[in-house]
C-alpha positions as CSV (number, residue, x, y, z in Angstrom):
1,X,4.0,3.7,-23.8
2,X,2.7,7.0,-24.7
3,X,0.0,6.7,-27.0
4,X,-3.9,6.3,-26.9
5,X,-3.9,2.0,-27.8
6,X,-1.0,1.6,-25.5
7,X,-3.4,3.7,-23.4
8,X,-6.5,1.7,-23.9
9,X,-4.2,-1.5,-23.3
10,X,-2.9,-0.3,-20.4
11,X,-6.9,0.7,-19.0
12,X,-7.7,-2.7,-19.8
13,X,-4.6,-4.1,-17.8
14,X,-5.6,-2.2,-15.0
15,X,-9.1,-3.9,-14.3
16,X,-7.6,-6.8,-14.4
17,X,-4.6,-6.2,-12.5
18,X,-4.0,-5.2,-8.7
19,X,-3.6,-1.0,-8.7
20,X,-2.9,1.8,-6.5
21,X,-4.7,5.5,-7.6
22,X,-5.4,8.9,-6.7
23,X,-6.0,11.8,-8.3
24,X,-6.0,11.1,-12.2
25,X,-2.7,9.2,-11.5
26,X,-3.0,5.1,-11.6
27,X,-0.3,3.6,-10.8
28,X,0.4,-0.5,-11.8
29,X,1.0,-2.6,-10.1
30,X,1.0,-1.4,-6.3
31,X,4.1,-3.1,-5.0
32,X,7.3,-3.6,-6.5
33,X,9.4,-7.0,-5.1
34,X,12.8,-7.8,-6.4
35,X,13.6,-11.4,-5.1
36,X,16.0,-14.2,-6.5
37,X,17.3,-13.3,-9.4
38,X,15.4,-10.3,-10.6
39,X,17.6,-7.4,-11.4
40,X,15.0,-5.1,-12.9
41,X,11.2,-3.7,-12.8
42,X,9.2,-2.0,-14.2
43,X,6.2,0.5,-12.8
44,X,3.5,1.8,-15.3
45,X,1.9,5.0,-14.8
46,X,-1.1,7.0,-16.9
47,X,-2.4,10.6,-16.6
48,X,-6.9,9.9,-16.8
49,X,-7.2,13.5,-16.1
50,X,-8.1,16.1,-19.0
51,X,-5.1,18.2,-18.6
52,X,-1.3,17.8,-18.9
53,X,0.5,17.1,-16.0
54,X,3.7,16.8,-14.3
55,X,4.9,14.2,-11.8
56,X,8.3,14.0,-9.9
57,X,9.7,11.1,-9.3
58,X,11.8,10.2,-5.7
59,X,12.3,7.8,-2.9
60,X,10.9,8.6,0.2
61,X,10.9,6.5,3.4
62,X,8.3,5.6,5.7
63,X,7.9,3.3,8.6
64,X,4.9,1.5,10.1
65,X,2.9,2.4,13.1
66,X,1.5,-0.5,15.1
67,X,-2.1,0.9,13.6
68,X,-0.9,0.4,10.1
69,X,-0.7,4.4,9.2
70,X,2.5,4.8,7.7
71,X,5.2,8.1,9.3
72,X,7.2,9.4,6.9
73,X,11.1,9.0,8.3
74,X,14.6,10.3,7.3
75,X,16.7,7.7,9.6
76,X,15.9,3.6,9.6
77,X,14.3,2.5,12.6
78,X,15.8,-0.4,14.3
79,X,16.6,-3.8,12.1
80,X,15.1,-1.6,9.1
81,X,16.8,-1.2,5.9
82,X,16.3,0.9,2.9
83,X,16.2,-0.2,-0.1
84,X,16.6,3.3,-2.2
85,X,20.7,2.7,-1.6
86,X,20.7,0.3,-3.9
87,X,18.2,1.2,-6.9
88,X,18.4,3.2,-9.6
89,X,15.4,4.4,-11.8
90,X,14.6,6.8,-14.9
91,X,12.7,8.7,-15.7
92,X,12.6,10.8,-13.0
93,X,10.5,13.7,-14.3
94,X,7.5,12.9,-16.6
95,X,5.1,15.5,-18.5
96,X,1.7,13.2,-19.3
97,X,-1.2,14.7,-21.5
98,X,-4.6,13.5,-21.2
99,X,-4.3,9.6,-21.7
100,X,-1.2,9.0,-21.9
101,X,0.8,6.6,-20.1
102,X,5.3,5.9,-19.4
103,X,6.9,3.3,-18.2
104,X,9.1,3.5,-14.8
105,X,12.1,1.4,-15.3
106,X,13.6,0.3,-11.5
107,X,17.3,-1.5,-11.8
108,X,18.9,-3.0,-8.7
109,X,22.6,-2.2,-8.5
110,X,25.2,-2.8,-5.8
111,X,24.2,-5.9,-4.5
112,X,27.5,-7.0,-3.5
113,X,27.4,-4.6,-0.7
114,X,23.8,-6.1,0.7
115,X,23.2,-8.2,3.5
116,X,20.4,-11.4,4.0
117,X,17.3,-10.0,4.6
118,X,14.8,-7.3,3.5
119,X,15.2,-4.1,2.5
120,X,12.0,-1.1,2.1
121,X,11.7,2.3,0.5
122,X,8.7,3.8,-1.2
123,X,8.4,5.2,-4.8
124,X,7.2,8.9,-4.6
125,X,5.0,10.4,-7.7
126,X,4.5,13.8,-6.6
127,X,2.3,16.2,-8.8
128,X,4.1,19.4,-10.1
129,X,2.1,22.6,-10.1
130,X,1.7,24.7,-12.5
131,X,3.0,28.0,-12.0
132,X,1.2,31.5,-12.2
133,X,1.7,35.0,-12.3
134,X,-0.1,37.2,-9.6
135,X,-2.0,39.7,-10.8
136,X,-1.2,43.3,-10.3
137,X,-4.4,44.0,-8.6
138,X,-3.9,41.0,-6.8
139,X,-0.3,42.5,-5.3
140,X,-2.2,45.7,-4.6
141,X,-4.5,44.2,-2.6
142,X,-2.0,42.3,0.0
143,X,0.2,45.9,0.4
144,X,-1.0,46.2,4.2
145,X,-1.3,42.6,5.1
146,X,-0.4,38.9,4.7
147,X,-2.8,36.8,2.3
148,X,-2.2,32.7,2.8
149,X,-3.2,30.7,-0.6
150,X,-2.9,26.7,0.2
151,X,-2.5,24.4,-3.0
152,X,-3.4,20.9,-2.3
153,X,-0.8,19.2,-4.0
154,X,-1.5,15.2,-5.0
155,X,1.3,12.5,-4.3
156,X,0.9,9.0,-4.4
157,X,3.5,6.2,-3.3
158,X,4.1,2.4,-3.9
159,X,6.6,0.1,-2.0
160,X,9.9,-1.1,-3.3
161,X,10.9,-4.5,-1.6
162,X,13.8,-5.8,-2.2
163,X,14.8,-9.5,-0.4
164,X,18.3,-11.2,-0.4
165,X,19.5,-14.5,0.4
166,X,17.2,-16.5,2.8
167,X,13.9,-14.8,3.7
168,X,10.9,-16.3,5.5
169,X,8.1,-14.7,8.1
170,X,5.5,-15.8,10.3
171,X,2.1,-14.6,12.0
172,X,0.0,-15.4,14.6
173,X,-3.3,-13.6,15.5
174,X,-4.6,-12.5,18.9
175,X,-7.0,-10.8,21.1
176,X,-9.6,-11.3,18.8
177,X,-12.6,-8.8,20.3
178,X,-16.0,-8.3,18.8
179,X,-17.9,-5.6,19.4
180,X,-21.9,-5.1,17.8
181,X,-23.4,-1.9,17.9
182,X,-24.9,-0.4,15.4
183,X,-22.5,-2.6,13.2
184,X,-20.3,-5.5,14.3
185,X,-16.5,-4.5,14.3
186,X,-13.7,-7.0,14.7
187,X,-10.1,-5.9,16.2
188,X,-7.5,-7.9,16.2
189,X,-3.7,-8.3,16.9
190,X,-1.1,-9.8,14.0
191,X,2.0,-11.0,14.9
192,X,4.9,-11.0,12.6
193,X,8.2,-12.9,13.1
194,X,11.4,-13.6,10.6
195,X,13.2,-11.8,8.3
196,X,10.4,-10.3,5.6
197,X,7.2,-8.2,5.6
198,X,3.8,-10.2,5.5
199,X,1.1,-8.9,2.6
200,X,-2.0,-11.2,3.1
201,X,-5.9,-11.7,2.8
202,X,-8.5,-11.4,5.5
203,X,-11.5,-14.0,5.7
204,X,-13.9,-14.4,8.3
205,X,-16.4,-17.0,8.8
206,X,-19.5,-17.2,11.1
207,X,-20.2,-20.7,13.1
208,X,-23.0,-21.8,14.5
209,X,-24.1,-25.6,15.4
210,X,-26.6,-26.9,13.4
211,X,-26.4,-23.8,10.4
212,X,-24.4,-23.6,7.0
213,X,-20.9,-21.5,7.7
214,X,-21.1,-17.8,6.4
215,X,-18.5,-16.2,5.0
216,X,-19.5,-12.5,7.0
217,X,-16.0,-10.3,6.1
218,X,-13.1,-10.3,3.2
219,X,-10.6,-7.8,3.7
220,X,-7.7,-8.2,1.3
221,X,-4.0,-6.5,0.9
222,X,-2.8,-6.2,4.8
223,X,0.6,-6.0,5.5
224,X,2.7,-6.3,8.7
225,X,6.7,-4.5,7.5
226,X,9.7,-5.2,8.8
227,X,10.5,-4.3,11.4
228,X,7.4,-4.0,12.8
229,X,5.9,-7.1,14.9
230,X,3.1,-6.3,15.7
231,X,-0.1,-4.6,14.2
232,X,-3.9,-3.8,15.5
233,X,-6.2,-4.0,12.7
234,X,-9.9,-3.4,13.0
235,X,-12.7,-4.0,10.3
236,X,-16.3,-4.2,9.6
237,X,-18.2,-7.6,9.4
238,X,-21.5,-8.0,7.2
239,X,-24.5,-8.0,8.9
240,X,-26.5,-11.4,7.6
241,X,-29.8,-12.3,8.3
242,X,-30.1,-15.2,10.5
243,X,-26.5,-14.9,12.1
244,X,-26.9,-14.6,16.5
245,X,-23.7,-12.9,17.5
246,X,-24.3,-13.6,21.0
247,X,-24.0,-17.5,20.0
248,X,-21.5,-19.7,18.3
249,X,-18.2,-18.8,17.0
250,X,-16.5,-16.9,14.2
251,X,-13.2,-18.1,12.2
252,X,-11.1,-15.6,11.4
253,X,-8.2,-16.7,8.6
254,X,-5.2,-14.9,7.2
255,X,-2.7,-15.7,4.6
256,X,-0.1,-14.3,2.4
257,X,0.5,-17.3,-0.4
258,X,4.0,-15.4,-1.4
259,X,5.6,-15.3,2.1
260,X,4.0,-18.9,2.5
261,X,2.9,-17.5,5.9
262,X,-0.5,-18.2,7.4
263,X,-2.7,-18.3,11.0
264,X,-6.1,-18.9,11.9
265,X,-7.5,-17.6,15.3
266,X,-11.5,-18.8,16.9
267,X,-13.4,-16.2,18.9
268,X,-16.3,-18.0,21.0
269,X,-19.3,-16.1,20.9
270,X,-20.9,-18.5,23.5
């Protein structure tokens, strides 16, 4: 898919269509899941910049921290699996010009040698850069001392899930605290349980007796991984006229519809 309607198709897909970005690299979708039957994927990628550029492809490994920042890793933590063991994938070098977009074809192999449960590792597109000649002058210059140039190179990674056999999860959420200063911020506690990562939709709801309920925070696409069972989250609640936060009671509601997992938690304001 390398040419400016598959392009313009592909801009149009992306509106529509959950994405990851950075740079001038969009990436579609932002998680990868093989589960069932599926024995292939594909990950679309497109260059929006105005110059040609270069992206290497790899695997790289992270776990979770209980604040949700992910640690890049060589070794599996405990009861964590990767998943790169058993994928293969091509291209794995791609040269895009300005709006132009390839295709990423993932193929699940060896899974005679996998065990029930969930395995995790992280596609990797990692800018190439261009390489220059110093200039003479420049050499000159440095004779009689040490000159430091840092390159901020752009990389941008999506999941790779892979589940087998029987898989299920469950959450609870606790120590709900609310704290209003010059914004209110809710924290939080989500508990995960079972065999597979959680990937769910925040909504919080404000309740007070004798006034309509007000939807007052949406936060959408937060994940708990395996093996990780537990993770503090904090976010920012809208600020609404009418809405007493010394009084009443707020709803707070998360759910992931493809784990089938859900929990709802009350903080009393009262």
């Amino acid at each position: 898919m390398r040419n400016s309607p598959k392009f313009l198709l592909f801009l149009l897909l992306f509106s529509f269509l959950k994405i990851t970005a950075q740079g001038d690299l969009m990436v579609m979708p932002k998680r990868v899941i093989f589960d069932g039957s599926d024995r292939s994927k594909e990950v679309n990628i497109a260059n929006t910049g105005t110059d040609t550029a270069t992206y290497a492809i790899s695997f790289i490994q992270y776990k979770m921290a209980e604040d949700g920042n992910f640690i890049q890793i060589e070794e599996p933590e405990e009861g964590q699996r990767f998943a790169s063991d058993y994928l293969r994938y091509y291209p794995r070098r791609v040269s895009l010009a300005p709006n132009e977009a390839q295709t990423i074809r993932l193929q699940l192999s060896k899974t005679g040698e996998m065990t029930e449960g969930e395995y995790r590792s992280h596609l990797y597109f990692r800018a190439v850069e261009k390489q220059t000649a110093l200039a003479k002058e420049d050499l000159q210059k440095e004779e009689d001392g040490i000159s430091i140039n840092i390159r901020t190179v752009f990389g941008i990674s999506i999941p790779v899930i892979v589940r087998r056999g029987s898989t299920a999860a469950e959450v609870e959420l606790k120590n709900l605290q609310l704290k209003v200063e010059e914004s209110p911020l809710l924290s939080l506690d989500i508990f995960r349980s079972g065999n597979q990562s959680v990937y769910g939709n925040f909504t919080v709801t404000y309740k007070a007796k004798g006034q309509p309920e007000v939807v007052i925070g949406k936060v959408n696409g937060i994940s708990v991984y395996t093996p990780n069972e537990k993770r503090h989250f904090i976010f920012p609640l809208q600020t609404v006229e009418n809405i007493d936060f010394t009084k009443g009671s707020i709803e707070v509601h998360y759910e992931d519809i493809k784990a089938k997992a859900s929990a709802t938690a009350t903080l009393e304001l009262n």
